[in-house]
VOPAGU-2260 file (C-alpha; in pm, 1 decimal, decimal comma):
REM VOPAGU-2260
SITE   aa  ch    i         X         Y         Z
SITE  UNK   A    0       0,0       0,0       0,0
SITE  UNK   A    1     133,5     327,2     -93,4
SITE  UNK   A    2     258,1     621,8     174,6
SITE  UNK   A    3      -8,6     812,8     191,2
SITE  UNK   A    4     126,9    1174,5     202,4
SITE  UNK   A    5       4,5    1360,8     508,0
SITE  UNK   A    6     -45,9    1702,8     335,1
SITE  UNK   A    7    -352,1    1564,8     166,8
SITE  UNK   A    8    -694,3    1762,8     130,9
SITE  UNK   A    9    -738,9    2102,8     153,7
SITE  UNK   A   10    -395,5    2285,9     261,3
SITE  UNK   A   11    -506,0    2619,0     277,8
SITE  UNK   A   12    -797,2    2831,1     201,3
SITE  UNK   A   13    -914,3    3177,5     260,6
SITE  UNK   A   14   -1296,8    3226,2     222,1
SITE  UNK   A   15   -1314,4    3591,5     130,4
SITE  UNK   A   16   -1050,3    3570,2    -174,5
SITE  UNK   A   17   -1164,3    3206,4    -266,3
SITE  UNK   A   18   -1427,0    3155,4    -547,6
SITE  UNK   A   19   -1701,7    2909,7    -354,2
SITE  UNK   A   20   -1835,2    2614,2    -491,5
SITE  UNK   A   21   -1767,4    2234,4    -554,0
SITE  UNK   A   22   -1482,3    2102,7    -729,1
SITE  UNK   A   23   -1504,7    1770,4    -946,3
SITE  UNK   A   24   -1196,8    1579,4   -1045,6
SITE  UNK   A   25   -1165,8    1241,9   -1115,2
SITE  UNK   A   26    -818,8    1055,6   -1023,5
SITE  UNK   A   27    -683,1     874,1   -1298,9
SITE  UNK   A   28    -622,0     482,2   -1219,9
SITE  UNK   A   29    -909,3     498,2   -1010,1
SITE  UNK   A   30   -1331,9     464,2   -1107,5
SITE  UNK   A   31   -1493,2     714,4    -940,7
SITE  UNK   A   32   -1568,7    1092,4   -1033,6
SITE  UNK   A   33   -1565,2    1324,1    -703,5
SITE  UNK   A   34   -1715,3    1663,1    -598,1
SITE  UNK   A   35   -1575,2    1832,0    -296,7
SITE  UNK   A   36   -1674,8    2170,4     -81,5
SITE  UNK   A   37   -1417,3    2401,6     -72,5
SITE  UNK   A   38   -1287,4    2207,6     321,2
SITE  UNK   A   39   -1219,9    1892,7      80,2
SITE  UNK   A   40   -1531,3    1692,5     212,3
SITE  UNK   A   41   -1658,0    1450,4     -88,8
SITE  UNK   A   42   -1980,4    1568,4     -92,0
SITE  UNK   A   43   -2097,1    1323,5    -399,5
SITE  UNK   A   44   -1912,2    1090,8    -595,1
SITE  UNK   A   45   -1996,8     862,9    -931,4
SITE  UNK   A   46   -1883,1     525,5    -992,7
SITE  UNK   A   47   -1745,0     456,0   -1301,4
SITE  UNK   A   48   -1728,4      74,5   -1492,6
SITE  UNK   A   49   -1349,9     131,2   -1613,3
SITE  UNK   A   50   -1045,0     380,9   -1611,6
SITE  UNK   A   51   -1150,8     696,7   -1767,9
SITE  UNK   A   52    -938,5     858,6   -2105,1
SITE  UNK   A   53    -894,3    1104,7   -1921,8
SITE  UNK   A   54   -1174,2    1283,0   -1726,6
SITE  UNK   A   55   -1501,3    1352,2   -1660,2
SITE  UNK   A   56   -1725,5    1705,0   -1639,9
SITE  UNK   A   57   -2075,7    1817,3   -1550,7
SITE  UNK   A   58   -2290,9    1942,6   -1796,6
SITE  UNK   A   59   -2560,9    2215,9   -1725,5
SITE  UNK   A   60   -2822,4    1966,1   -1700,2
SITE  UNK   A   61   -2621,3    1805,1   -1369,5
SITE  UNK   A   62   -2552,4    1527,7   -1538,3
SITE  UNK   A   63   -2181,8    1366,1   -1585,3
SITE  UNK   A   64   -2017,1    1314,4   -1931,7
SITE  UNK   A   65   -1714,9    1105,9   -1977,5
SITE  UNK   A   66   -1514,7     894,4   -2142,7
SITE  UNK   A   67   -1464,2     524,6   -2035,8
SITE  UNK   A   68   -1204,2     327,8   -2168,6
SITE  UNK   A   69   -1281,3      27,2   -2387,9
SITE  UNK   A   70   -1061,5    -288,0   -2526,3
SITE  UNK   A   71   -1140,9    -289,3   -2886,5
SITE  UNK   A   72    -900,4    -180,3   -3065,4
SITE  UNK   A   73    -662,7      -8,9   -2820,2
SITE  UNK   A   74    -365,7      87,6   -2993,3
SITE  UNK   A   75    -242,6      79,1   -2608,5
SITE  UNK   A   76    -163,3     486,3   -2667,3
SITE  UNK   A   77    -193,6     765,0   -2390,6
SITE  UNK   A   78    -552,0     831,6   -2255,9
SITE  UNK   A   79    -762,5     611,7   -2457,3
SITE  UNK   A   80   -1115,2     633,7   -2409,6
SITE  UNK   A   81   -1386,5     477,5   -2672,9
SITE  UNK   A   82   -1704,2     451,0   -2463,7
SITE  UNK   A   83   -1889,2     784,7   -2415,7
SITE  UNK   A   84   -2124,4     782,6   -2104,6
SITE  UNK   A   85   -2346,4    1048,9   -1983,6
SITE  UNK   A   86   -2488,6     967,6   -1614,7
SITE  UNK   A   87   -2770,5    1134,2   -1411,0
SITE  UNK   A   88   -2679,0    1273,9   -1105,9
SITE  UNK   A   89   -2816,0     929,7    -931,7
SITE  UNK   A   90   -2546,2     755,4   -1182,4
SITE  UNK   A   91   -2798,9     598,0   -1416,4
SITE  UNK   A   92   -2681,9     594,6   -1784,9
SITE  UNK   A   93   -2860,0     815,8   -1958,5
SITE  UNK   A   94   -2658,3     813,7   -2357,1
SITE  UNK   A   95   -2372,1     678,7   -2460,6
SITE  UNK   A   96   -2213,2     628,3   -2816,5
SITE  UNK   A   97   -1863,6     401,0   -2887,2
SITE  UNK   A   98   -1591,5     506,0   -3097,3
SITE  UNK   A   99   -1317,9     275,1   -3041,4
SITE  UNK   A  100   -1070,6     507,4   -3104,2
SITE  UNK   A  101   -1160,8     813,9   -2893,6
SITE  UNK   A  102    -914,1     964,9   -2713,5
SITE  UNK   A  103    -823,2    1242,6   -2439,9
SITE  UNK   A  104   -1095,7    1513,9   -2524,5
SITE  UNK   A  105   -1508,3    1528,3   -2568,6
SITE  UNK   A  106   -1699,1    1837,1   -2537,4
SITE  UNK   A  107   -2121,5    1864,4   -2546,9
SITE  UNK   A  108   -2203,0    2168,5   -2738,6
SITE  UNK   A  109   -2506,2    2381,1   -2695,7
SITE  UNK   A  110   -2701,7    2233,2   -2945,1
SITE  UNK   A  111   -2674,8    1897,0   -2844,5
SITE  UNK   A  112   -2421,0    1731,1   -3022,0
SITE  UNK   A  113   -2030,1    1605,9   -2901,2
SITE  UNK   A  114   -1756,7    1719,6   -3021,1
SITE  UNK   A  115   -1497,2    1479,9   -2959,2
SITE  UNK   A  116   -1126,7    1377,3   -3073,2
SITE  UNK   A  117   -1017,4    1052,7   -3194,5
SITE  UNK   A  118    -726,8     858,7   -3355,0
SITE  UNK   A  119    -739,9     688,0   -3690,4
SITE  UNK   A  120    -492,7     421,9   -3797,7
SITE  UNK   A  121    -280,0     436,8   -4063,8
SITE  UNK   A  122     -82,1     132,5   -4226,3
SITE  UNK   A  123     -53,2     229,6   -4572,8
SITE  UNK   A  124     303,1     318,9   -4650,8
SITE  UNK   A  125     223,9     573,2   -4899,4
SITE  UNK   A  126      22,0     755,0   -4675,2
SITE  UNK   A  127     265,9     730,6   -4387,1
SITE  UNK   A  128     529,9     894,8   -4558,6
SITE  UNK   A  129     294,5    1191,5   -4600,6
SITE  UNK   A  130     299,7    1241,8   -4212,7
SITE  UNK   A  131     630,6    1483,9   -4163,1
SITE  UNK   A  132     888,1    1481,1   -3881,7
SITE  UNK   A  133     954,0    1226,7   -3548,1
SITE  UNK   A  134    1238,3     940,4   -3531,8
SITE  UNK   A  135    1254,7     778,0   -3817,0
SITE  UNK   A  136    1106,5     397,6   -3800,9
SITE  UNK   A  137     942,0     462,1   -3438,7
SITE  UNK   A  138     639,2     395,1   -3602,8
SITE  UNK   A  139     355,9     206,3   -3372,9
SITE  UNK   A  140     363,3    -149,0   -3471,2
SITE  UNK   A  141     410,6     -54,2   -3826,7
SITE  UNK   A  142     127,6     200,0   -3758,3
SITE  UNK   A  143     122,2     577,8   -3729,2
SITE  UNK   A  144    -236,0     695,5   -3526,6
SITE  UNK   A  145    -343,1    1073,3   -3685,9
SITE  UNK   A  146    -602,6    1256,4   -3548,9
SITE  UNK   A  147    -921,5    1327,1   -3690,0
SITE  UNK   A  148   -1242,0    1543,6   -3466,8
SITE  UNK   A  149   -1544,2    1402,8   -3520,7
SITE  UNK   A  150   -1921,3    1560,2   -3450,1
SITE  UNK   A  151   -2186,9    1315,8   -3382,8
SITE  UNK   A  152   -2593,2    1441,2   -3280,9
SITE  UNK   A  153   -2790,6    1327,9   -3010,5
SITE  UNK   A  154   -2883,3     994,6   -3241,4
SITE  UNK   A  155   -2554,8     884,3   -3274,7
SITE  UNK   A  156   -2494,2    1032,2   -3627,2
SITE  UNK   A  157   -2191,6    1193,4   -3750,5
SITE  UNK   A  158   -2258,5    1522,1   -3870,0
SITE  UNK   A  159   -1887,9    1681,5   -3907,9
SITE  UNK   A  160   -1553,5    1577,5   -3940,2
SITE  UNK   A  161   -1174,4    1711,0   -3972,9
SITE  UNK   A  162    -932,1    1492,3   -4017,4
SITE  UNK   A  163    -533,3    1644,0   -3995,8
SITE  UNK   A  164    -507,8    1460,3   -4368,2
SITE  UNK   A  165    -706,4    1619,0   -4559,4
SITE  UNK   A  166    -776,3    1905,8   -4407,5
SITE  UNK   A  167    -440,9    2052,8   -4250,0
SITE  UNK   A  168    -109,9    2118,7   -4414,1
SITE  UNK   A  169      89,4    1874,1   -4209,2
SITE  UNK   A  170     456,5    2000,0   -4359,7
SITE  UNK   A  171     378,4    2355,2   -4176,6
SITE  UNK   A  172     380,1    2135,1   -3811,9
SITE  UNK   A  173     592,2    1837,4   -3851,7
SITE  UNK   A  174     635,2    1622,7   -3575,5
SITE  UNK   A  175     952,4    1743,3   -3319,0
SITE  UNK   A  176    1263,2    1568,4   -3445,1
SITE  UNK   A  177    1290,7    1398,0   -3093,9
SITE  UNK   A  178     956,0    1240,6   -3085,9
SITE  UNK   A  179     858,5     886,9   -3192,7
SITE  UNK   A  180     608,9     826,6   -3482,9
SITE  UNK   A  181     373,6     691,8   -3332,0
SITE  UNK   A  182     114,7     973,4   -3332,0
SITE  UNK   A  183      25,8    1264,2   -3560,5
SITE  UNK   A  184      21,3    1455,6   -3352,9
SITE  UNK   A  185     -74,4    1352,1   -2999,9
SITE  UNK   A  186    -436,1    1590,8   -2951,6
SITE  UNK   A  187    -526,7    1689,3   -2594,4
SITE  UNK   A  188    -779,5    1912,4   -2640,4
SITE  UNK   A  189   -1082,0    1977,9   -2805,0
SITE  UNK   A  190   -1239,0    2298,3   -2719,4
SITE  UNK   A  191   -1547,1    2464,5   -2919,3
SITE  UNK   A  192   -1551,1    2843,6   -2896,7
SITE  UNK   A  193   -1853,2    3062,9   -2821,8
SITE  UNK   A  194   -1898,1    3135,9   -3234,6
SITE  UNK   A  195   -1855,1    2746,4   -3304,7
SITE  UNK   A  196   -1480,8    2720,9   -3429,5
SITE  UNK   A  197   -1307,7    2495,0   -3222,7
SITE  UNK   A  198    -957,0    2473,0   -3055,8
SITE  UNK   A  199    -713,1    2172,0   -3064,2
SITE  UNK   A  200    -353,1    2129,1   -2979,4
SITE  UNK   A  201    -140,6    1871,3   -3026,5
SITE  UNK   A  202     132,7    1798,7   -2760,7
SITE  UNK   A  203     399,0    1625,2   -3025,8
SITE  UNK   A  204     478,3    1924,9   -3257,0
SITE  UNK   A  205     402,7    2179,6   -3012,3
SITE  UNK   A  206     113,9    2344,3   -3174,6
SITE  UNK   A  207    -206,0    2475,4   -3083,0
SITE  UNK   A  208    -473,0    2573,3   -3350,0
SITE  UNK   A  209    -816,6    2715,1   -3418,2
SITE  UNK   A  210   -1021,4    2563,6   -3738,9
SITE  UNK   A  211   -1289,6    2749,0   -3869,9
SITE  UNK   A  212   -1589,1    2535,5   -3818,3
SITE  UNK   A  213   -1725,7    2637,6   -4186,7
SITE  UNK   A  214   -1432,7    2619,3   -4384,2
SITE  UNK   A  215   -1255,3    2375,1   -4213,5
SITE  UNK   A  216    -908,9    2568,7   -4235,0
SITE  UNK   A  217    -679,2    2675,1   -3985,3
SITE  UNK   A  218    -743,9    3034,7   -3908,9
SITE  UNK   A  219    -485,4    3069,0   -3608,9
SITE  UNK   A  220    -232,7    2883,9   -3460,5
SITE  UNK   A  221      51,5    2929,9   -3207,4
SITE  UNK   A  222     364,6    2695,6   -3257,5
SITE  UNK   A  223     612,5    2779,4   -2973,4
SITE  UNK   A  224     852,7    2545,2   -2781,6
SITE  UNK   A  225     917,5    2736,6   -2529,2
SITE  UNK   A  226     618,4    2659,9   -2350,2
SITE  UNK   A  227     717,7    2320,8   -2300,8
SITE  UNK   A  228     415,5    2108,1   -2457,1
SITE  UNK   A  229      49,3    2202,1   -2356,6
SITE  UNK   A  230    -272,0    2121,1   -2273,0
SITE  UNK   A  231    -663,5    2262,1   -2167,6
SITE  UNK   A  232    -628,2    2530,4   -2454,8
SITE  UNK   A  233    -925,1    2692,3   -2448,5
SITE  UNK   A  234   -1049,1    3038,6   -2541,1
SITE  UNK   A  235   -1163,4    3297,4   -2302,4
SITE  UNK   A  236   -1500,7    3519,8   -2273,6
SITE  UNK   A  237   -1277,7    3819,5   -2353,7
SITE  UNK   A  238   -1123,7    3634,2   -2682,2
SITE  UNK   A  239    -778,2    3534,1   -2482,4
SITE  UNK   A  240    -652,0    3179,6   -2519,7
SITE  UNK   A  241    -538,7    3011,6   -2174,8
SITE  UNK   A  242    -349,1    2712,2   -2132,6
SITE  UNK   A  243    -165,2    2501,3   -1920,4
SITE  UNK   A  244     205,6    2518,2   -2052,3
SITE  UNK   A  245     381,5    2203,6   -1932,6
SITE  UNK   A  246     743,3    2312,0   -1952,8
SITE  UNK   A  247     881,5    1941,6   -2031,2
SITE  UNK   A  248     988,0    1985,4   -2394,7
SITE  UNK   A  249    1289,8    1762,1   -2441,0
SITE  UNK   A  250    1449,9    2048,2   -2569,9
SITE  UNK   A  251    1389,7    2316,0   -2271,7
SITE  UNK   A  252    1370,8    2109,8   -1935,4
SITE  UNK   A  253    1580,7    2128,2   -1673,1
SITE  UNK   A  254    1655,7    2213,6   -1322,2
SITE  UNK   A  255    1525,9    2519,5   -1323,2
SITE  UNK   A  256    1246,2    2481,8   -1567,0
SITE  UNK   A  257     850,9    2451,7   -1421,6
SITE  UNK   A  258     487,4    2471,0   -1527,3
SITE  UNK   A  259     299,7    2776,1   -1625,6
SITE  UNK   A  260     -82,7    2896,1   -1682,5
SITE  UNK   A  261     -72,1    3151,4   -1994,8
SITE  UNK   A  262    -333,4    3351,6   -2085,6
SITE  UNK   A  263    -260,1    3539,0   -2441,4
SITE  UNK   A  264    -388,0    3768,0   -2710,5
SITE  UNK   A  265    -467,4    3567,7   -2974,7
SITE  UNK   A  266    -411,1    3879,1   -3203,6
SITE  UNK   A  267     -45,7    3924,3   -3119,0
SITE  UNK   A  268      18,4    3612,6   -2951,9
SITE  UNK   A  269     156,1    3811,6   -2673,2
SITE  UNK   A  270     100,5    3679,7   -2267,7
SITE  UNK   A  271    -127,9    3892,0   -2061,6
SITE  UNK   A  272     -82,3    3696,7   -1799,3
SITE  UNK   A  273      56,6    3409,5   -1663,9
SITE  UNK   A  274     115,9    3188,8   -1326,3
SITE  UNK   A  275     438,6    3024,3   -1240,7
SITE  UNK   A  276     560,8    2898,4    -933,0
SITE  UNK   A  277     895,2    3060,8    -711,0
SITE  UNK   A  278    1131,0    2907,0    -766,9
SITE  UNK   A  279     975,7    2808,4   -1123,9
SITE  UNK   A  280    1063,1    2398,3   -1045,0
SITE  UNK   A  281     804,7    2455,2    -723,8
SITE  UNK   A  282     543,0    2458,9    -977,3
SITE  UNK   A  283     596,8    2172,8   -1229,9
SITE  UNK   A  284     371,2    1878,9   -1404,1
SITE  UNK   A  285     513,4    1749,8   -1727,8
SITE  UNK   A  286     202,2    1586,0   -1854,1
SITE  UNK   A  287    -184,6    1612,9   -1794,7
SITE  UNK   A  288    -314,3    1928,5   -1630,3
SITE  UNK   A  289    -521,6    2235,2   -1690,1
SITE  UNK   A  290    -675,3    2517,4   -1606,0
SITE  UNK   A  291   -1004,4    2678,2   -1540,1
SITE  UNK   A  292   -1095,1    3102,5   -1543,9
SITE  UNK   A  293   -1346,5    3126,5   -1278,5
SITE  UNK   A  294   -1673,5    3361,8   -1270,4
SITE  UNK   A  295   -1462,6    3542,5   -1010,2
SITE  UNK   A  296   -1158,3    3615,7   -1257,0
SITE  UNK   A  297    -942,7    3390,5   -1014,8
SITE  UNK   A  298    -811,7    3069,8   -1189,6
SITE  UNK   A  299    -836,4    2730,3   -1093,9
SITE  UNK   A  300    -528,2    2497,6   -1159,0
SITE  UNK   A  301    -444,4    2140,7   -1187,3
SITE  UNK   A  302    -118,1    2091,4   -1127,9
SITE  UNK   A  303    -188,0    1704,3   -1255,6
SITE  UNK   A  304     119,7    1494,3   -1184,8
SITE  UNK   A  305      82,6    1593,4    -799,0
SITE  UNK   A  306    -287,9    1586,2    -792,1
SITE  UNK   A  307    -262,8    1899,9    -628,7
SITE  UNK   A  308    -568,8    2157,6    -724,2
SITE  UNK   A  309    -554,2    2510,7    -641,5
SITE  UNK   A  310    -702,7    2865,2    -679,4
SITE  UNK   A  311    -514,5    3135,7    -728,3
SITE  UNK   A  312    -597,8    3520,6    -770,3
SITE  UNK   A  313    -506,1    3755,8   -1112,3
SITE  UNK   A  314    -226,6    3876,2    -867,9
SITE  UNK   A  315    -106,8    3525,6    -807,7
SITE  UNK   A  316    -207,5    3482,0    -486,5
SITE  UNK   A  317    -306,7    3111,8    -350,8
SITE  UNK   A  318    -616,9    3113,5    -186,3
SITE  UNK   A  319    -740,3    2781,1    -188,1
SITE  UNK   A  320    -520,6    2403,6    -179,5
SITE  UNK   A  321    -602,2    2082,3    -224,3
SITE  UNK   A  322    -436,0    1735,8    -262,4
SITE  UNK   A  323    -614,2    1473,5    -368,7
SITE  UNK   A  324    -596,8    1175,1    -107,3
SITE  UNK   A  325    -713,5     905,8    -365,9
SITE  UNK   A  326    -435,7     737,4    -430,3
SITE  UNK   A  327    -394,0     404,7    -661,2
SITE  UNK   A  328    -354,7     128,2    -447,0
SITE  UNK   A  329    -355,5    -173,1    -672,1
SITE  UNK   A  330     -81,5    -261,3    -938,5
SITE  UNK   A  331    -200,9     -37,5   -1191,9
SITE  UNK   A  332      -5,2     -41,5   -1539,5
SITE  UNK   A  333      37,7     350,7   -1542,9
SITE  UNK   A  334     -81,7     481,3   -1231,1
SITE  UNK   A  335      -8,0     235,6    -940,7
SITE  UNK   A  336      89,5     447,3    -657,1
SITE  UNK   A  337      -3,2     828,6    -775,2
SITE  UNK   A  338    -321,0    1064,1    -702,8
SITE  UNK   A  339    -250,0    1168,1   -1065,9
SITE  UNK   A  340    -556,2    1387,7   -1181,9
SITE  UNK   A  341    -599,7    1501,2   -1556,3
SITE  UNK   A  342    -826,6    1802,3   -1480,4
SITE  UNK   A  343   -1101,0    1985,4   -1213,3
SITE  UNK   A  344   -1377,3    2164,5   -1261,7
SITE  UNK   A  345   -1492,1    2446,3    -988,8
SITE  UNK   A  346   -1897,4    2502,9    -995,0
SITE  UNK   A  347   -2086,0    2757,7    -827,9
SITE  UNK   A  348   -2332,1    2639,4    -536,6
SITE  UNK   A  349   -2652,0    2808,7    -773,7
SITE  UNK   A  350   -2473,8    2702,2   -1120,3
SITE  UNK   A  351   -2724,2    2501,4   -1340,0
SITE  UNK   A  352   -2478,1    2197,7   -1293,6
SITE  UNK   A  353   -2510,0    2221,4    -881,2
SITE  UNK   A  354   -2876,9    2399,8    -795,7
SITE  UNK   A  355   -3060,0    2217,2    -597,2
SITE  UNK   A  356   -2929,0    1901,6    -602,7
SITE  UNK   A  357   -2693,7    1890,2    -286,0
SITE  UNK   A  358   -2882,7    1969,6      70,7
C-alpha cells in the first residue's frame, strides 16, 4: 500500500478571496468521479465501470459526461477512451455512443451534439510517408495513429468531421525531431468556442490551433517550444486563449524549468498573464493538467502529476489548496501508486450543474 502523504486535502484556504463552490476531479487509475466543498469533504461521488481517457465534467443539465475506456481496438496509446457515457446525477446511464478510437478530449455543445477527438490508424506506406517529422522507423507497430475530430448528434450520427489529412497542411507542423512516430500529432484538447470554431492542440509538434468550423481551415495557430508542450487550450469570454504550458519539452527542461498557466492575445500572440511557481521547479507537471478562469476572474489549476488543485488570484495569490488523497492502491499499469488527476472543474453552489441538487 502506498505512503499516503500527510499534506492531503485542503492545505489552505481563505474564504473571502476564494471563489465558492464544488470542485469535481476524477483521479486517474481509479473509477470514481468526485465533488468536494471548498474544506475537501466529498460531498458526492460517481462510480465509473473502467479507467476513464482522461476525465469527466458536468454538464448544465447536472448530469456527468465522460469517457470510459474500452478494449477494442486499443492501440495501447496515452488516454484512450472509446465509450462515451453520460450519467444522471443518481449515476444511471442516460446516452452513450462508442468510438473505439476516442481519445483524451469530448466536449457537449449547446445544441446537443459532441464534439470529440479521436485517432485513426494508418498502415498504408504511402500515406505514412505523407505524415512529416519524429524518429525515423518509431512507427507504432508498423502503424502511425493521426487525429481526426469528429461531430456526432444526439442519435448517434456523424454530422462533421476534420481529419489532420485532408484538411491541415501537415509539412507547416511536422512532428519534433525527438519524438517517436507513433502519433500525428498527440491531440489533448478539443475545445469549441462561443462562435462554433473549435480549438485543438497537439502535444507532439508543439502546436495549438483554431479551425474554422465552416471552412474547415486553420485560421490561427501558435507553434512555440518554449512553452514546453500544452494542454486545456481553451479560449476565453474576452477572446484570450489560456493554457496550461507544461514546460517538459525535451528540448527546454531542466533544473530550473517549471509549469505555467498563460493567458494570451490571440491577435499578437503576446502573454497577458501568466502563473508560475517561485522558484519556477516549485510549480511543475510534465504531462496532464489544466486550467479553469473562474466567474470570479481567479483561476483554478491542476497541477496534474501531484494531484494537487488550487485557486489562485489575477495577482497570483493562492487562496485555496487541495491534494487529492485518492491514491492508486492496486498494481495499476500507469498509475499504481499516484493521485495523478488530468483536470477539475470548480462550480458555483446556484450554477445550473449544482442547484438544488446537494442539501
Amino acid at each position: 500500500m502506498p505512503a499516503i502523504d500527510p499534506r492531503s486535502g485542503v492545505l489552505q484556504h481563505n474564504p473571502h478571496k476564494s471563489t465558492q463552490g464544488y470542485t469535481l476531479f476524477t483521479p486517474l487509475g481509479l473509477y470514481n468521479t468526485y465533488l468536494i466543498d471548498m474544506e475537501g469533504t466529498v460531498v458526492h461521488k460517481w462510480d465509473l465501470p473502467n479507467d476513464v481517457g482522461n476525465y469527466a465534467y458536468l454538464l448544465e443539465n447536472g448530469n456527468l459526461l465522460a469517457a470510459i475506456r474500452t478494449p477494442d481496438e486499443n492501440p495501447q496509446l496515452p488516454a484512450n477512451g472509446g465509450h462515451l457515457i453520460e450519467f444522471d446525477w443518481d449515476g444511471n446511464i442516460v446516452w452513450e455512443y462508442i468510438d473505439h478510437l476516442q481519445h483524451h478530449d469530448f466536449r457537449r455543445k449547446p445544441n446537443g451534439n459532441t464534439v470529440y477527438a479521436a485517432w485513426k490508424k494508418i498502415t498504408d506506406p504511402d500515406i505514412m510517408k505523407l505524415v512529416p517529422g519524429g524518429i525515423e522507423g518509431t512507427e507504432h507497430d508498423g502503424a502511425i495513429y493521426t487525429d481526426v475530430i469528429r461531430e456526432i448528434n444526439p442519435t448517434g450520427n456523424l454530422v462533421w468531421e476534420w481529419d489532420v489529412l485532408t484538411d491541415m497542411n501537415m509539412k507547416q507542423f511536422p512532428i519534433d525531431p525527438t519524438i517517436q512516430r507513433h502519433e500525428y500529432a498527440h491531440a489533448n484538447t478539443v475545445s469549441p468556442c462561443p462562435n462554433g470554431d473549435v480549438i485543438v492542440n497537439w502535444r507532439n509538434n508543439n502546436t495549438m490551433a483554431m479551425i474554422d468550423y465552416k471552412t474547415k481551415k486553420i485560421k490561427w495557430f501558435l507553434n512555440d517550444i518554449s512553452y514546453g508542450q500544452h494542454h486545456d487550450v481553451q479560449m476565453l469570454k474576452n477572446g484570450n486563449i489560456l493554457f496550461f504550458a507544461n514546460g517538459a519539452d525535451v528540448h527546454t527542461h531542466g533544473p530550473e524549468t517549471g509549469s505555467r498557466v498563460v493567458e494570451i492575445d490571440p491577435v499578437t500572440n503576446e502573454e497577458v498573464w501568466n502563473y508560475s511557481g517561485s522558484p519556477p521547479r516549485s510549480f511543475v507537471s510534465w504531462f496532464v493538467s489544466g486550467c479553469q478562469r473562474l466567474p470570479s476572474g481567479n483561476t483554478l489549476i491542476c497541477e496534474g502529476l501531484w494531484g494537487r488543485l488550487f485557486e489562485v488570484t489575477p495577482d497570483k495569490e493562492i487562496v485555496w489548496e487541495y491534494v487529492s488523497p485518492f491514491f492508486v492502491e492496486y498494481d495499476h499499469p500507469a498509475y499504481a501508486d499516484n493521485n495523478i488527476i488530468f483536470r477539475c472543474y470548480r462550480y458555483a453552489s446556484n450554477s445550473p450543474q449544482i442547484r438544488d441538487r446537494l442539501p
